[in-house]
PyMOL Python script that loads the backbone (N, CA, C, O; Angstrom):
from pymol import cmd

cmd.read_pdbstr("""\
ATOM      1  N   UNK A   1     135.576 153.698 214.033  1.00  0.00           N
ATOM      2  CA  UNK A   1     134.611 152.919 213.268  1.00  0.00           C
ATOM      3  C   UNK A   1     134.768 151.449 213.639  1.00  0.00           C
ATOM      4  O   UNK A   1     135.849 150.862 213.589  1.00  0.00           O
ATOM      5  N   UNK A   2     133.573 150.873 214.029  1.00  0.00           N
ATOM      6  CA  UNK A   2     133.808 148.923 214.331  1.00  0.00           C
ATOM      7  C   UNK A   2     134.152 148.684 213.159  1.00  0.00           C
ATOM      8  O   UNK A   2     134.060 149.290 212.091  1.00  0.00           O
ATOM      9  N   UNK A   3     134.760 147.256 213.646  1.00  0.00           N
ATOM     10  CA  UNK A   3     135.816 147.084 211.961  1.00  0.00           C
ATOM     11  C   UNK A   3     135.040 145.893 211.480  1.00  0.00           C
ATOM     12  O   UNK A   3     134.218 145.342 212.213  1.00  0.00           O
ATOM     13  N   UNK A   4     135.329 145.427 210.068  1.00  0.00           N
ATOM     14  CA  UNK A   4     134.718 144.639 209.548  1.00  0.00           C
ATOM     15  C   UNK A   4     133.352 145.088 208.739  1.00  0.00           C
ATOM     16  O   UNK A   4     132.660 144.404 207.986  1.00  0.00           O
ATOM     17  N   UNK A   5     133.187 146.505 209.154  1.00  0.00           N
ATOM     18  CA  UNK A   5     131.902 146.936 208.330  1.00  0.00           C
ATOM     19  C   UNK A   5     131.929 147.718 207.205  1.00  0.00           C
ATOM     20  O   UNK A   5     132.389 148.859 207.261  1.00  0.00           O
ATOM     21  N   UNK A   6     131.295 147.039 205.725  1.00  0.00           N
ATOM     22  CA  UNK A   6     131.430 147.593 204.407  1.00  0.00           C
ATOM     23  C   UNK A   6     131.324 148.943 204.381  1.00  0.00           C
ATOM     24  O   UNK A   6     130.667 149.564 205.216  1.00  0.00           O
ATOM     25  N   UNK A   7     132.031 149.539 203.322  1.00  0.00           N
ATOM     26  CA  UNK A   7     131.769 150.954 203.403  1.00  0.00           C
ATOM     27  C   UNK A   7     130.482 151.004 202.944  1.00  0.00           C
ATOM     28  O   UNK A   7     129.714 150.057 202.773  1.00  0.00           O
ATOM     29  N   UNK A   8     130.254 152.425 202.716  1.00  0.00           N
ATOM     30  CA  UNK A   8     128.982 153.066 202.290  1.00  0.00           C
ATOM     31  C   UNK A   8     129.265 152.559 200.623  1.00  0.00           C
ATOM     32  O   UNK A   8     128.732 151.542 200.179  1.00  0.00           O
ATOM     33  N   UNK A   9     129.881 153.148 200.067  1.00  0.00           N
ATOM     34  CA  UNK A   9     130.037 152.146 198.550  1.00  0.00           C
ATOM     35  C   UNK A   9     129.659 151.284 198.227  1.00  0.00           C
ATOM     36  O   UNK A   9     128.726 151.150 197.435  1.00  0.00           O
ATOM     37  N   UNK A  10     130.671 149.926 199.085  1.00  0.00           N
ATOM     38  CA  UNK A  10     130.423 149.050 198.881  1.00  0.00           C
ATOM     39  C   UNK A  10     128.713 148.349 199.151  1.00  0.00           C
ATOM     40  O   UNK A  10     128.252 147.378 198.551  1.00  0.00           O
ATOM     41  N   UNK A  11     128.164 148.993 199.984  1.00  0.00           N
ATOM     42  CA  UNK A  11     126.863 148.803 200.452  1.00  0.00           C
ATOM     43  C   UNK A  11     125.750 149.205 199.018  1.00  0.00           C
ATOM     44  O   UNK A  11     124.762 148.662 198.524  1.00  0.00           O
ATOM     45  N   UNK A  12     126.595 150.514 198.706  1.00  0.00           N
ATOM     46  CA  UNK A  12     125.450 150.548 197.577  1.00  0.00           C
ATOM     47  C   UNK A  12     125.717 149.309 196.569  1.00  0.00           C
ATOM     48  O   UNK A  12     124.725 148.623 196.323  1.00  0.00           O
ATOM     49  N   UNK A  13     126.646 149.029 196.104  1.00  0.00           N
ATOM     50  CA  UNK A  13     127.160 148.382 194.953  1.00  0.00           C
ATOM     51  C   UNK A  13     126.243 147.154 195.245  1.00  0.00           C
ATOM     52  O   UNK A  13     125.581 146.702 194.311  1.00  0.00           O
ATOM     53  N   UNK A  14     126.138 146.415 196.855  1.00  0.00           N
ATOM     54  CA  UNK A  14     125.353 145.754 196.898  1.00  0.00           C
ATOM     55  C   UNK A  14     124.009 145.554 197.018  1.00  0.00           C
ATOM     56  O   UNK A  14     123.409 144.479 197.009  1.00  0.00           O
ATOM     57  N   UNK A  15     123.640 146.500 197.115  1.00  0.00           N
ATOM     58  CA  UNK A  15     122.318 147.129 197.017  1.00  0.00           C
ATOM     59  C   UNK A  15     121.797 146.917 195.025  1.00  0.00           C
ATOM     60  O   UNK A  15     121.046 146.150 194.422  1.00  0.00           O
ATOM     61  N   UNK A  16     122.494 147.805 194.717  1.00  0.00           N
ATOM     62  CA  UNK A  16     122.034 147.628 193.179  1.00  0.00           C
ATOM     63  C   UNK A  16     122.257 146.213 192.565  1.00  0.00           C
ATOM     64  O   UNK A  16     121.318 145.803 191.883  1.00  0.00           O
ATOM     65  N   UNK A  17     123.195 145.507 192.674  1.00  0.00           N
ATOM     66  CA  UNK A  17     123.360 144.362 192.678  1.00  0.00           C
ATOM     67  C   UNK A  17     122.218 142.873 192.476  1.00  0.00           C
ATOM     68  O   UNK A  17     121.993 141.840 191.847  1.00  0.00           O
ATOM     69  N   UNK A  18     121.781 143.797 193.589  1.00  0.00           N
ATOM     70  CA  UNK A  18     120.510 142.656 194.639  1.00  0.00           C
ATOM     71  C   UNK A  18     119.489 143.411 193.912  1.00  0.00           C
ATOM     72  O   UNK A  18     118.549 142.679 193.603  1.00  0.00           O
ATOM     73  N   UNK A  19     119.332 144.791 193.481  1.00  0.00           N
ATOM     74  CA  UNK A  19     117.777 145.439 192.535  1.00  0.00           C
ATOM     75  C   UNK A  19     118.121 144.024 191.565  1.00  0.00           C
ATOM     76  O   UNK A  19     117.618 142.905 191.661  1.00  0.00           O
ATOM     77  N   UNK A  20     119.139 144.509 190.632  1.00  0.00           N
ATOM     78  CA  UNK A  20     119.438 144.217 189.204  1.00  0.00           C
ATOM     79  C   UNK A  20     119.094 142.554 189.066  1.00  0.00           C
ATOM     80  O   UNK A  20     118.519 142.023 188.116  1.00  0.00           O
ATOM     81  N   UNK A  21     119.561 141.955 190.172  1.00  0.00           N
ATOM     82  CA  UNK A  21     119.667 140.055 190.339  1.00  0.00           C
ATOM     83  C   UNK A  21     118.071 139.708 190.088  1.00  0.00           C
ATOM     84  O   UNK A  21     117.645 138.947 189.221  1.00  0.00           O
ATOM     85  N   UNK A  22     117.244 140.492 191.110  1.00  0.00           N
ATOM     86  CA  UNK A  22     115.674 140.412 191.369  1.00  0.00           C
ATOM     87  C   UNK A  22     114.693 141.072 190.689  1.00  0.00           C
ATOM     88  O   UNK A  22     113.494 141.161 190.951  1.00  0.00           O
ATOM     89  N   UNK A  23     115.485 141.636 189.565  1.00  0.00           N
ATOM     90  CA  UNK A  23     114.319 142.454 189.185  1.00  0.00           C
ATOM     91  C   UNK A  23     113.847 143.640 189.074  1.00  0.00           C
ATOM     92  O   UNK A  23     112.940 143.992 188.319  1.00  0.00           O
ATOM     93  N   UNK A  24     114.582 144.439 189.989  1.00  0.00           N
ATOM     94  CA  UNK A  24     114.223 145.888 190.200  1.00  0.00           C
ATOM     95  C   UNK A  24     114.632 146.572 189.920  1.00  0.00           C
ATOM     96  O   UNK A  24     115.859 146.608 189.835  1.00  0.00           O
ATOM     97  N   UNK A  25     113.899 147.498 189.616  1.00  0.00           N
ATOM     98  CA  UNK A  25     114.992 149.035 189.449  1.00  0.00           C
ATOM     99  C   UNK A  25     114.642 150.533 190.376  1.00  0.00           C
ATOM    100  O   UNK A  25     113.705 151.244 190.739  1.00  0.00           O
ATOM    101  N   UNK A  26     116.069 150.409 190.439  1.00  0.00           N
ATOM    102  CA  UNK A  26     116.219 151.488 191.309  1.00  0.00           C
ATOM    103  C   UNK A  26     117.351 152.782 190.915  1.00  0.00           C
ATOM    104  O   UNK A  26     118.441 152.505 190.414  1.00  0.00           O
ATOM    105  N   UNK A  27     116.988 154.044 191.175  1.00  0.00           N
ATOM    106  CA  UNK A  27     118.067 155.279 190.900  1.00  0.00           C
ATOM    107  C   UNK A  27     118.853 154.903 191.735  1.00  0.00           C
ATOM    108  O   UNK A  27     118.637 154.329 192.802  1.00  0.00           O
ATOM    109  N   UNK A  28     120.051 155.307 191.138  1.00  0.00           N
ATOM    110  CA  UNK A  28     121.448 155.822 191.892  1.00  0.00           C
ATOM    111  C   UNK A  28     120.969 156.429 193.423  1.00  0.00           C
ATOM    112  O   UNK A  28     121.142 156.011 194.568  1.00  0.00           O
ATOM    113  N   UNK A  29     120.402 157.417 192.955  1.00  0.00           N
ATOM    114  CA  UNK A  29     119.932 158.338 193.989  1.00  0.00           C
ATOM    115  C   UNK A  29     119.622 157.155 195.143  1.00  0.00           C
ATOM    116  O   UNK A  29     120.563 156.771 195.837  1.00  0.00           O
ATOM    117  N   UNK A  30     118.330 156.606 195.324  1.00  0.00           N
ATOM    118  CA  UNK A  30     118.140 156.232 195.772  1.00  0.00           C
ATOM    119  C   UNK A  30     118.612 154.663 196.584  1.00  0.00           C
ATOM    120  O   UNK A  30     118.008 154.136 197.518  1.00  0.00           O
ATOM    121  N   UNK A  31     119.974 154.108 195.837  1.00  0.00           N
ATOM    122  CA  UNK A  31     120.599 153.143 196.407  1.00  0.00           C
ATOM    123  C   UNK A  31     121.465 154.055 197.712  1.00  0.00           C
ATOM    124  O   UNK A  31     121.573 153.656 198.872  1.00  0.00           O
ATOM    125  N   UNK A  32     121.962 155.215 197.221  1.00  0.00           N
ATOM    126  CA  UNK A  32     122.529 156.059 197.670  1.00  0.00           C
ATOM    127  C   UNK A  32     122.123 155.983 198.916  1.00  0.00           C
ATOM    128  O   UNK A  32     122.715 155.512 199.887  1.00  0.00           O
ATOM    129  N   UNK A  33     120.880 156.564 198.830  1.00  0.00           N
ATOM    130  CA  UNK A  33     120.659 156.521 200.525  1.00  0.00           C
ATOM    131  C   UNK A  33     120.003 155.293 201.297  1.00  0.00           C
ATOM    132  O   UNK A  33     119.776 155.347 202.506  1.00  0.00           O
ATOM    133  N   UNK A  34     119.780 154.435 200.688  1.00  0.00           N
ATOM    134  CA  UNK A  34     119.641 153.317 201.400  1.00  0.00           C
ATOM    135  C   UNK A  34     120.960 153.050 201.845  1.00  0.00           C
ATOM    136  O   UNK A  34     121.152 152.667 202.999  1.00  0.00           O
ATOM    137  N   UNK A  35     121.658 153.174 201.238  1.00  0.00           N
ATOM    138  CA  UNK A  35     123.449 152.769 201.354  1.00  0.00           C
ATOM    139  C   UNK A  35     123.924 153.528 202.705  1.00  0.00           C
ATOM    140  O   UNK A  35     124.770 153.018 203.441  1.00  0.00           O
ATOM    141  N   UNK A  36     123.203 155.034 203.037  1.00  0.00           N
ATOM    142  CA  UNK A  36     123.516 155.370 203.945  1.00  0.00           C
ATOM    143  C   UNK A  36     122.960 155.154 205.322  1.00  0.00           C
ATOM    144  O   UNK A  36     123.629 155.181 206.355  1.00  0.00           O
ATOM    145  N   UNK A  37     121.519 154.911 205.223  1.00  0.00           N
ATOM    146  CA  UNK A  37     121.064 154.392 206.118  1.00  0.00           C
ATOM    147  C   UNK A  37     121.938 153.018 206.754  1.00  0.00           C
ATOM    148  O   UNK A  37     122.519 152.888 207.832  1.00  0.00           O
ATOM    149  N   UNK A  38     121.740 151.956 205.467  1.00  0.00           N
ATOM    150  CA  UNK A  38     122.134 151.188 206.083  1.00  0.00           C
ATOM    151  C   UNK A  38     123.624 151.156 206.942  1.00  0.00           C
ATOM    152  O   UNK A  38     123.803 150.782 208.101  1.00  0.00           O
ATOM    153  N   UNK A  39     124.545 151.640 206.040  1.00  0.00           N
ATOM    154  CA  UNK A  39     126.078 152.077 206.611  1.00  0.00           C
ATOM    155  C   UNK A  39     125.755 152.250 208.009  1.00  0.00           C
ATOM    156  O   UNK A  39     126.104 151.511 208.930  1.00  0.00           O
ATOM    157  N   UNK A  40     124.851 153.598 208.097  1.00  0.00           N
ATOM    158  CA  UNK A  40     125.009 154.436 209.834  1.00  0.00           C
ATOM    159  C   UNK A  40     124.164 153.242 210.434  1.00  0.00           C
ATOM    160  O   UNK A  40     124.261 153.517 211.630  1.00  0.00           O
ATOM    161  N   UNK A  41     123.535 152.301 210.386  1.00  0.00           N
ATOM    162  CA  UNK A  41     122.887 151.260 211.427  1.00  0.00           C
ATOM    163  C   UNK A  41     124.137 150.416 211.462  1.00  0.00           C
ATOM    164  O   UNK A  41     124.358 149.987 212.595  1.00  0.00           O
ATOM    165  N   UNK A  42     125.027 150.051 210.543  1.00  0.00           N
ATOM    166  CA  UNK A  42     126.269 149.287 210.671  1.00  0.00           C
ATOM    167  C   UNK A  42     127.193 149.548 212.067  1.00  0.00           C
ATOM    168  O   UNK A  42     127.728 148.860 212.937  1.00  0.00           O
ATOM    169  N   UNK A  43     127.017 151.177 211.680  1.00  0.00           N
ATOM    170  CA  UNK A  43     128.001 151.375 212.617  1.00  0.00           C
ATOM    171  C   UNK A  43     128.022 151.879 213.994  1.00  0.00           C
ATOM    172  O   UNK A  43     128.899 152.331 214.730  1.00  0.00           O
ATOM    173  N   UNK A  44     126.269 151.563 214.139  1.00  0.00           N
ATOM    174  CA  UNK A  44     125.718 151.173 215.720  1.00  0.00           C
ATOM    175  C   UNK A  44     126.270 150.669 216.431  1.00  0.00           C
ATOM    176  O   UNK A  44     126.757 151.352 217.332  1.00  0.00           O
ATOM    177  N   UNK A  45     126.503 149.206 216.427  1.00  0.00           N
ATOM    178  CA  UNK A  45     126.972 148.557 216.749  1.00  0.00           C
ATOM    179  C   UNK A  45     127.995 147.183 215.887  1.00  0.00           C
ATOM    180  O   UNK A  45     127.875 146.331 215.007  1.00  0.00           O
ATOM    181  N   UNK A  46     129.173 147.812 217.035  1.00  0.00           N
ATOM    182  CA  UNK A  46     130.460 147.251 216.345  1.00  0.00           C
ATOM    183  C   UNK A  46     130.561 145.059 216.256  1.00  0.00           C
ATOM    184  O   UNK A  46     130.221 144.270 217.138  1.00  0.00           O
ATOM    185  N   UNK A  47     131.058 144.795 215.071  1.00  0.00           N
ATOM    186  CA  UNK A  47     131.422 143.162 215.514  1.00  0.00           C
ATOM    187  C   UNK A  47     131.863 142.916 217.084  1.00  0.00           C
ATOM    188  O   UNK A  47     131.292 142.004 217.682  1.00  0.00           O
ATOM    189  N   UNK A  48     132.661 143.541 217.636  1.00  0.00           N
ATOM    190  CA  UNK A  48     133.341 143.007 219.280  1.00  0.00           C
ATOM    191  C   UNK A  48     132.016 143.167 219.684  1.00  0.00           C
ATOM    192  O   UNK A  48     131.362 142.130 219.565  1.00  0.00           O
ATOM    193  N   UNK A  49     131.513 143.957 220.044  1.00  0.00           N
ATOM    194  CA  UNK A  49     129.750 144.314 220.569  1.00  0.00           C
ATOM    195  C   UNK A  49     129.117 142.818 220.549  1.00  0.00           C
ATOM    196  O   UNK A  49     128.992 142.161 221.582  1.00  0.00           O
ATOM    197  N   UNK A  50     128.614 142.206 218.880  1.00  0.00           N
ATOM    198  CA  UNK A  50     127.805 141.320 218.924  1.00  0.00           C
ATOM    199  C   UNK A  50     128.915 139.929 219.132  1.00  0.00           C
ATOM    200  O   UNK A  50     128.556 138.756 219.034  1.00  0.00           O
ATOM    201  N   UNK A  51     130.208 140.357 219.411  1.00  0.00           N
ATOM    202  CA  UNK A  51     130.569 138.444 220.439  1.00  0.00           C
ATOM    203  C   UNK A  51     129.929 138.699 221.425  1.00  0.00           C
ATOM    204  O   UNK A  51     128.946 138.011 221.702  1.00  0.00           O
ATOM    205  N   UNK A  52     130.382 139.921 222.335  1.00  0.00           N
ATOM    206  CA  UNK A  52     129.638 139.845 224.087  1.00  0.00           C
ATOM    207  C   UNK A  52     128.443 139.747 223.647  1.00  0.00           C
ATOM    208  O   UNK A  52     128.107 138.625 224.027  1.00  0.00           O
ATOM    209  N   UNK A  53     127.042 140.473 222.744  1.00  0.00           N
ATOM    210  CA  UNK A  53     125.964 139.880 223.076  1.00  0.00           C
ATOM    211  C   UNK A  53     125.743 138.637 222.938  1.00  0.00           C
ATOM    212  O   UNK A  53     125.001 138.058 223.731  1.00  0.00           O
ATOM    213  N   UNK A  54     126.405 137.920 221.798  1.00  0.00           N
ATOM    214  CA  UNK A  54     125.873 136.740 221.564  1.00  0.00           C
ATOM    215  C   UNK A  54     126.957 135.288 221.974  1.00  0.00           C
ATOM    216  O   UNK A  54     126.713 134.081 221.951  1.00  0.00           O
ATOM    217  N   UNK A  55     128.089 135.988 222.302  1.00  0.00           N
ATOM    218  CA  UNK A  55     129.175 134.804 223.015  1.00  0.00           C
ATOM    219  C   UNK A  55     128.253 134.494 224.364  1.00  0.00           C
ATOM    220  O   UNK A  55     128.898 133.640 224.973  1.00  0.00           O
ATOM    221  N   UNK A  56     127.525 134.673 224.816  1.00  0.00           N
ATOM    222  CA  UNK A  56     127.055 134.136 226.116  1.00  0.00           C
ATOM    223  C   UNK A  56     126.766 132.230 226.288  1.00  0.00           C
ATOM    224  O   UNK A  56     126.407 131.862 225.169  1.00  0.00           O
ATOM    225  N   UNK A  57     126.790 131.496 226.866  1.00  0.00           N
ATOM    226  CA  UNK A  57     126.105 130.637 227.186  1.00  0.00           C
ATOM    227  C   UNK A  57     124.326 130.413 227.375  1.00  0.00           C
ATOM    228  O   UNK A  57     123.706 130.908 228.316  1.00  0.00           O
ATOM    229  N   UNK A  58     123.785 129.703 226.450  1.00  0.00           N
ATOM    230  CA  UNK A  58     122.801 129.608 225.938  1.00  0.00           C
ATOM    231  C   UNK A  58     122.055 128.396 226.538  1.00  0.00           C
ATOM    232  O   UNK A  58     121.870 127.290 226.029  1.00  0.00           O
ATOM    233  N   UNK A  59     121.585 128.973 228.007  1.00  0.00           N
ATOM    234  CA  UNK A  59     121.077 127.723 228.198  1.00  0.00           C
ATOM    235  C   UNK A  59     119.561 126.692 227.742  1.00  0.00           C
ATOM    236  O   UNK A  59     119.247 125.584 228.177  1.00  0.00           O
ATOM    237  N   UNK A  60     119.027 127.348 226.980  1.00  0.00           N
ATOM    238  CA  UNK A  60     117.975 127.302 226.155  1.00  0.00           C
ATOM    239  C   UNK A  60     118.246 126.409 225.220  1.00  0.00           C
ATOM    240  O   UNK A  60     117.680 125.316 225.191  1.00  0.00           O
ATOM    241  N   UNK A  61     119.131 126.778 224.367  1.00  0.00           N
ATOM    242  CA  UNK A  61     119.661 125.885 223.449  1.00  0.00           C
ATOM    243  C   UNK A  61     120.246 125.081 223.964  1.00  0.00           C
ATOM    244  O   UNK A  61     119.484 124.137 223.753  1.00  0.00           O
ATOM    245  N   UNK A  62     121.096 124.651 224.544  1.00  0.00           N
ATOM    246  CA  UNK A  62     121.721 123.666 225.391  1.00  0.00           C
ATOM    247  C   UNK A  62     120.737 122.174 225.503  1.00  0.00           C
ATOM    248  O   UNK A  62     120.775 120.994 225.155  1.00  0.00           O
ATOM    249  N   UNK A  63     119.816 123.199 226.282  1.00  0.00           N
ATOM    250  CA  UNK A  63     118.104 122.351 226.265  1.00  0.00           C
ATOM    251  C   UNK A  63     118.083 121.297 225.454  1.00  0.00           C
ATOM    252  O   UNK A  63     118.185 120.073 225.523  1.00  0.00           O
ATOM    253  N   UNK A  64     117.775 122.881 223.963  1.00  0.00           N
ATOM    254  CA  UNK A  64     116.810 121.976 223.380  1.00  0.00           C
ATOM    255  C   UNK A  64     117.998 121.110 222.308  1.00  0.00           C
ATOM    256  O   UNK A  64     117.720 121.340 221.131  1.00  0.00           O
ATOM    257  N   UNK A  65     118.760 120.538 222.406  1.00  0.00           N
ATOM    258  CA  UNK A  65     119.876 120.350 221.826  1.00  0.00           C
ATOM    259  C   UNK A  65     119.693 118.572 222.528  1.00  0.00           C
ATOM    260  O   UNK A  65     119.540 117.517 221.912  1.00  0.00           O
ATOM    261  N   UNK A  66     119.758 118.752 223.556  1.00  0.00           N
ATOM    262  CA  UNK A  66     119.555 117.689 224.511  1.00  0.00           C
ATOM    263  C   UNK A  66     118.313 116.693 224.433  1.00  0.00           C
ATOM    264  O   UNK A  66     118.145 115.483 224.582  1.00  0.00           O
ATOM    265  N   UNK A  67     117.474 117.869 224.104  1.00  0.00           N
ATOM    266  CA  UNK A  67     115.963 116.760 223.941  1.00  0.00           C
ATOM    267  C   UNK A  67     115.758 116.500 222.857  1.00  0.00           C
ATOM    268  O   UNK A  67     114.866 115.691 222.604  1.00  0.00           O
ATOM    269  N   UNK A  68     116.439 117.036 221.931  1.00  0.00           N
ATOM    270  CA  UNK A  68     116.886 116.377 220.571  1.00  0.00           C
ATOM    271  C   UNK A  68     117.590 115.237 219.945  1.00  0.00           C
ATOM    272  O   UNK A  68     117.383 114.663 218.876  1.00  0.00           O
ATOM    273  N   UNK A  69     118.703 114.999 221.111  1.00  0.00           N
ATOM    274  CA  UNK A  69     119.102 114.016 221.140  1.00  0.00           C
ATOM    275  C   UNK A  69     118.446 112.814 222.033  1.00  0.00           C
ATOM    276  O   UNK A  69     118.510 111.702 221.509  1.00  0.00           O
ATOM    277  N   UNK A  70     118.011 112.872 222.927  1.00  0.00           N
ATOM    278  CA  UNK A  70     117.347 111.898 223.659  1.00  0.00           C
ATOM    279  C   UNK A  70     116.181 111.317 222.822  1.00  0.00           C
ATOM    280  O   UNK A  70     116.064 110.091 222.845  1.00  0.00           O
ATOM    281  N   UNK A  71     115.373 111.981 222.144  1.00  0.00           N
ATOM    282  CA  UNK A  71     114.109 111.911 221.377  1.00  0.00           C
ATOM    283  C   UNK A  71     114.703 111.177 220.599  1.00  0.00           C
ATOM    284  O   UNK A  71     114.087 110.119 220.470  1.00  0.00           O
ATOM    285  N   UNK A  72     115.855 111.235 219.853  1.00  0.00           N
ATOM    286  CA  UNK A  72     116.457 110.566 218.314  1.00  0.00           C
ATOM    287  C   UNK A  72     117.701 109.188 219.227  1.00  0.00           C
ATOM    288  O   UNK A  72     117.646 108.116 218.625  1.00  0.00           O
ATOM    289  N   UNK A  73     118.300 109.173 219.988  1.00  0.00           N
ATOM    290  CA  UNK A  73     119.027 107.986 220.796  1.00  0.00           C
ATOM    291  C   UNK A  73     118.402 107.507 221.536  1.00  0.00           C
ATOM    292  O   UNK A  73     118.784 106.362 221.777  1.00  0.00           O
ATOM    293  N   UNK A  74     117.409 107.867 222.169  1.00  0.00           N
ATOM    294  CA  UNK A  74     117.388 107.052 223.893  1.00  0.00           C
ATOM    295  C   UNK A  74     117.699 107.759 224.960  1.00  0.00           C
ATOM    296  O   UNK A  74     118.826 108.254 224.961  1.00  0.00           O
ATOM    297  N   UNK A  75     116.671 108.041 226.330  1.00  0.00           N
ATOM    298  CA  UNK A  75     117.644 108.629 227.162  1.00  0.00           C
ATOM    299  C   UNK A  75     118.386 107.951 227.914  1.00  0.00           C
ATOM    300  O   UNK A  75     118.238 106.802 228.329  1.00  0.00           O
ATOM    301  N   UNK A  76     119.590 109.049 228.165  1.00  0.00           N
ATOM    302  CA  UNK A  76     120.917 108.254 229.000  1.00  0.00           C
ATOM    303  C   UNK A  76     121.794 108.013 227.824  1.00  0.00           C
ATOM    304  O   UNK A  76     122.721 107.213 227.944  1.00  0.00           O
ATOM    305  N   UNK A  77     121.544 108.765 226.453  1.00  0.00           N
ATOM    306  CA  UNK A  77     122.867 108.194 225.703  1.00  0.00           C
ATOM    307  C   UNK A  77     122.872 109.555 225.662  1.00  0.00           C
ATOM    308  O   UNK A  77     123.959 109.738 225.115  1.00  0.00           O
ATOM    309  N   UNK A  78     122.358 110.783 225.882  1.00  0.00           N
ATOM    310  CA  UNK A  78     123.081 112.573 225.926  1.00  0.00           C
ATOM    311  C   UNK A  78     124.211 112.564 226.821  1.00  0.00           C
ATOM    312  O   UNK A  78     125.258 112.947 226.299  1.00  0.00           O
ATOM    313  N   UNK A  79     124.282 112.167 228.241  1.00  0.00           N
ATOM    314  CA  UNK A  79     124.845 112.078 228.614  1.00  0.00           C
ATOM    315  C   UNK A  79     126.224 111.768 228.856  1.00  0.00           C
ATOM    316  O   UNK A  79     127.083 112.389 229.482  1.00  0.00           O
ATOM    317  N   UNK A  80     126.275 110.277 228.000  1.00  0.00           N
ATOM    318  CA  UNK A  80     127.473 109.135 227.315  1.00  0.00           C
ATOM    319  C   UNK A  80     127.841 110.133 226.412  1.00  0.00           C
ATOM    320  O   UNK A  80     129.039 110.393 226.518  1.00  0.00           O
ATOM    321  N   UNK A  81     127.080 110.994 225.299  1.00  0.00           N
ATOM    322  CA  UNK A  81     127.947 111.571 224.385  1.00  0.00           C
ATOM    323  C   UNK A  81     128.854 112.608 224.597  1.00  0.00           C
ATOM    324  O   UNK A  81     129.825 113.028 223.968  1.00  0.00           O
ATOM    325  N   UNK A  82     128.107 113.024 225.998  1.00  0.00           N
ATOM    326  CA  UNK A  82     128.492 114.442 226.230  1.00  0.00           C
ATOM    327  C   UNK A  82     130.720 114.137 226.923  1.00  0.00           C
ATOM    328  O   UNK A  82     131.852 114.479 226.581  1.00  0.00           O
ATOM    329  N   UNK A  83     130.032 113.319 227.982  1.00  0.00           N
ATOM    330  CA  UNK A  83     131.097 113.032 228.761  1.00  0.00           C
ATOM    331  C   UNK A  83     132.211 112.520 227.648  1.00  0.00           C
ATOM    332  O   UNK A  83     133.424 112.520 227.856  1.00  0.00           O
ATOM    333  N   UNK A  84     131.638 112.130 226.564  1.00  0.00           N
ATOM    334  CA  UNK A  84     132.999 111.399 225.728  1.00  0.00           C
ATOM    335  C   UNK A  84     133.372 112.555 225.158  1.00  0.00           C
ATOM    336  O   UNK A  84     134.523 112.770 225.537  1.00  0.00           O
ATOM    337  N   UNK A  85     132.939 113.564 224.320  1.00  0.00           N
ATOM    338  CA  UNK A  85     133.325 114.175 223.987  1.00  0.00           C
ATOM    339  C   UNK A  85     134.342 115.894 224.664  1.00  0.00           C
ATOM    340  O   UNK A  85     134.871 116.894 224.180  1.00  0.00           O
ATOM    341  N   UNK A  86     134.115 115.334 225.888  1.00  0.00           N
ATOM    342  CA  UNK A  86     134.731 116.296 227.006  1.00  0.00           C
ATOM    343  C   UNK A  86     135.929 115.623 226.630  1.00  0.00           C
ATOM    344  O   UNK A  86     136.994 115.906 227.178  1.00  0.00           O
TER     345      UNK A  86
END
""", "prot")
cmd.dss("prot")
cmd.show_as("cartoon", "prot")
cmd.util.cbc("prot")
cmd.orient("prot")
């Protein structure tokens, strides 16, 4: 089992939780199996899984990170910040 993922329990508990907070009502029964659904999509895919998908280098963001700063400093001060902070 990938680790870090709530049990089926605990899933319902939060499930009814979130009816009860908002308003809703819902059977046992039926937290039940939302609880299971959701559980078995949990355990699709494990936490280590989503570092490699999402540990990657993002050069997109990088981007737009950059023209964010140039737009709000000046360009030629992304640069100065970058190198200082290396």
């Amino acid at each position: 089992m990938p680790e870090n993922i709530p049990t089926q329990t605990a899933n319902e508990k939060l499930i009814r939780d979130y009816a009860e907070a908002n308003g809703h009502e819902i059977s046992k029964g039926k937290a039940q199996r939302l609880a299971l659904k959701w559980h078995k999509r949990q355990q699709l895919i494990g936490i280590s899984e989503l570092h490699h998908l999402f540990g990657h280098s993002d050069p997109t963001a990088e981007t737009a990170v950059r023209n964010v700063l140039q737009q709000k400093n000046g360009p030629g001060t992304v640069a100065k910040q970058y190198s200082e902070a290396a």
